[in-house]
C-alpha positions in Angstrom: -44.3 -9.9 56.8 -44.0 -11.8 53.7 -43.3 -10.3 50.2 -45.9 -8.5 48.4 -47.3 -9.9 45.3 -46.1 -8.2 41.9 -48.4 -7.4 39.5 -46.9 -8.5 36.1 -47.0 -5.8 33.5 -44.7 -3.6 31.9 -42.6 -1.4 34.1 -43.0 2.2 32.6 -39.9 3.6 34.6 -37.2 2.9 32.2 -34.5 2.9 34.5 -36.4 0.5 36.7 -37.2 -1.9 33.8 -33.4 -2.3 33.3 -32.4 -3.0 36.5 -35.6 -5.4 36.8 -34.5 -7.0 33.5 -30.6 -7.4 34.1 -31.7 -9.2 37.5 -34.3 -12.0 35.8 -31.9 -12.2 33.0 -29.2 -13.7 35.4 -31.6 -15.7 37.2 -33.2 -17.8 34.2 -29.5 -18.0 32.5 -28.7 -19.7 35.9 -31.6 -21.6 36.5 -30.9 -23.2 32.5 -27.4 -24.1 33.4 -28.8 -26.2 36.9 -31.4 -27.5 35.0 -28.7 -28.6 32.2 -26.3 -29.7 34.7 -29.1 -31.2 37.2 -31.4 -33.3 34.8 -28.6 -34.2 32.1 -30.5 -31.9 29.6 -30.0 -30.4 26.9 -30.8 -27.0 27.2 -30.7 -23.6 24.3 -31.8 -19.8 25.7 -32.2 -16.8 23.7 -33.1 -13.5 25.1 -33.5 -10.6 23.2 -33.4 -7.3 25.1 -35.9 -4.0 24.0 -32.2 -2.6 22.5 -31.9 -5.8 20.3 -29.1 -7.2 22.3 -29.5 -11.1 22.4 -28.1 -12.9 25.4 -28.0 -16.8 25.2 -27.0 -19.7 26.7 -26.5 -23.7 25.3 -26.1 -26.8 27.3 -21.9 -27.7 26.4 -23.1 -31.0 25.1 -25.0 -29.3 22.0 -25.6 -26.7 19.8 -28.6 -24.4 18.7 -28.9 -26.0 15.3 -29.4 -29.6 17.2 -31.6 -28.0 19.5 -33.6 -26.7 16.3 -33.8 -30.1 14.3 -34.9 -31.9 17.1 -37.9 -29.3 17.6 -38.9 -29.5 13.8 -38.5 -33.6 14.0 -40.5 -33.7 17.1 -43.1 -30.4 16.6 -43.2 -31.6 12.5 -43.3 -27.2 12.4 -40.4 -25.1 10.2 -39.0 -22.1 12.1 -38.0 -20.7 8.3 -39.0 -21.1 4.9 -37.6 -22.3 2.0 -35.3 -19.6 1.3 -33.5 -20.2 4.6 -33.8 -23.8 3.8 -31.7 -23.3 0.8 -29.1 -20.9 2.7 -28.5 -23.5 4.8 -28.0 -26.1 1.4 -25.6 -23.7 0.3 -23.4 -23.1 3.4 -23.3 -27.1 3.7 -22.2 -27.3 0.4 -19.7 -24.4 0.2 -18.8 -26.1 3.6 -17.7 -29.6 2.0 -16.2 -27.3 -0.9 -14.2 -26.2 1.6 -13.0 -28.7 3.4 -12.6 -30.8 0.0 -10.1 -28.1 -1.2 -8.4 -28.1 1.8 -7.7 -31.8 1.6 -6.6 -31.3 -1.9 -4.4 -28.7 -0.5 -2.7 -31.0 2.0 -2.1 -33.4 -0.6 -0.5 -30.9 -3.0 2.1 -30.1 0.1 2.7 -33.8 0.4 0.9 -34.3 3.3 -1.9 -37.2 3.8 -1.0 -39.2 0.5 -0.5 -42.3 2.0 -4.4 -43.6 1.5 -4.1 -42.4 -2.1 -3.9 -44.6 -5.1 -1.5 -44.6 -8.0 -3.9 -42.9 -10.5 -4.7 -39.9 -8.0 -1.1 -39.6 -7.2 -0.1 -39.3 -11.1 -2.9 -36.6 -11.1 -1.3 -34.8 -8.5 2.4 -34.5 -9.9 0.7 -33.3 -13.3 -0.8 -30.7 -11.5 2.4 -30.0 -9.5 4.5 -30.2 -12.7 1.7 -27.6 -14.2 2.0 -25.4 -11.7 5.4 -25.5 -11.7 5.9 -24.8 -15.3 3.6 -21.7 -14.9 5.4 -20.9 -12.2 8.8 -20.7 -14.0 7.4 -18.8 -17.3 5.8 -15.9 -15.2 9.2 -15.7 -13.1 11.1 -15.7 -17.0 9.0 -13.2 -17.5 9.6 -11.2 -14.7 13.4 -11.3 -15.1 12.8 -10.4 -19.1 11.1 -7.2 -17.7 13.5 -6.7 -15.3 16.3 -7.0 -17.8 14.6 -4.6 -20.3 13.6 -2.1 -17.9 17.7 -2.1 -17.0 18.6 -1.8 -21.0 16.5 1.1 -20.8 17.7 3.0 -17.8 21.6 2.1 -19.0 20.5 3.8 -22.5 18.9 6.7 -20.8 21.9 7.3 -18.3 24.2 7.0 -21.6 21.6 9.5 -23.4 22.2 11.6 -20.5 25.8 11.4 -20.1 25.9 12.5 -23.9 24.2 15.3 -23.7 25.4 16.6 -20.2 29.7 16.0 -22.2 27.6 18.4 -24.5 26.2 21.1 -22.6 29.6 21.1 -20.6 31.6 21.3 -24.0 29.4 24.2 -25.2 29.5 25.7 -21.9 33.4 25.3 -22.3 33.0 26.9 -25.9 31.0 30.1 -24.9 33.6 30.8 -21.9 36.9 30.6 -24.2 34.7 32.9 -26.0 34.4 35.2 -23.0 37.8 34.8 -22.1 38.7 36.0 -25.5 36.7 38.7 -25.7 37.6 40.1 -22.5 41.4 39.9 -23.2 40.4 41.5 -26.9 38.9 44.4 -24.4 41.8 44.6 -21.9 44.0 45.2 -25.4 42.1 47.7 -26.7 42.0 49.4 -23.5 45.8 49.4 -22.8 46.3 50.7 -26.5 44.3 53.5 -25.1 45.9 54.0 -22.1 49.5 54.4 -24.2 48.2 56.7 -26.7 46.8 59.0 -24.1 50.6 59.0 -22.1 52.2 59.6 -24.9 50.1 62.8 -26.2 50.4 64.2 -22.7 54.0 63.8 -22.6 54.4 65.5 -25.6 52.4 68.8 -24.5 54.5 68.5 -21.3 57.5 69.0 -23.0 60.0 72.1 -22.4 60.1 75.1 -25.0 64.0 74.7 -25.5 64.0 71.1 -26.5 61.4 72.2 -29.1 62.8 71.8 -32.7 62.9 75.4 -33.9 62.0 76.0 -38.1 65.2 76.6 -39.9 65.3 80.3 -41.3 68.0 81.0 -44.0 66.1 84.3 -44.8 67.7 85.6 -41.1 71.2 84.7 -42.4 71.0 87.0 -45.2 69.5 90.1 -43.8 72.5 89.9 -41.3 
């Protein structure tokens, strides 16, 4: 039995219209590369899936762009307006900016001045011996900085070292003190001590040792 005709509509089943999608999608990106290959064509393929993934193919021997011209030269229609017309000016011209620069870059590295004349190589040592001279007074100016920022941290570590030989010499200063005053307190104490001994020795001592009072009066009654 041969293959039943499909009727071409959307496929509501979402997981079906993926699968159905993913399969065509191989198929025509294949069938534009034999066609490319095949017929010697030049060949450009966009497909834009219901997500907004794009999938696309070009023919190796050109590019989208080329594709495009040829379709406005040939169809005389515009696939954007003027304001994409004047994006595409601009990224021309910041493209030749670019690549201008980058030939001016070579030639400032002394690369590709061969083809030069005398005039653009006199140009080109000015602007070396420019840049050089800026180069050398930002670097004198780095190592000025450098050099003050030293002077100050030898002043402060000096500053510092003054005043920490000051703290330790009034720190040496209140502890003589200390020292002084404690020794002032031992003194006093063991000045106590003695005068305490000595008045206890003294009411510890025997009667007989005692100095009796001299009586004359006795002497005469007798």
């Amino acid at each position: 039995m041969g293959r039943g005709k499909i009727e071409i509509k959307r496929i509501e089943n979402s997981s079906n219209r993926q699968v159905t999608f993913s399969k065509r999608r191989n198929g025509i990106l294949k069938k534009a590369k034999e066609i490319s290959v095949l017929c010697d064509t030049e060949v450009s393929l966009i497909i834009c899936s219901s997500s907004g993934k794009m999938h696309q193919y070009c023919s190796p021997s050109t590019t989208l762009v080329d594709i495009l011209d040829k379709y406005h030269k040939q169809s005389g229609k515009k696939l954007w307006d003027a304001k994409h017309e004047n994006l595409s000016n601009e990224i021309d011209r910041i493209k030749k900016e670019n690549d201008s620069m980058q030939i001016k870059l070579r030639h400032l590295k002394g690369e590709d001045i061969t083809s030069l004349n005398h005039k653009e190589l006199m140009a080109i040592e000015d602007a070396l011996e420019n840049g050089h001279s800026g180069i050398r007074e930002k670097k004198n100016e780095k190592i000025e900085g450098m050099r003050k920022n030293i002077n100050l941290d030898s002043f402060l570590l000096n500053f510092q070292g003054k005043m920490l030989e000051e703290e330790h010499r009034y720190l040496n200063f209140i502890l003589g003190q200390q020292e002084l005053a404690k020794q002032q307190r031992e003194m006093t104490i063991e000045s106590n001590v003695r005068e305490i001994d000595t008045d206890h020795c003294t009411s510890q001592m025997p009667f007989a040792f005692r100095v009796q009072p001299i009586q004359p009066n006795l002497q005469k009654r007798i």
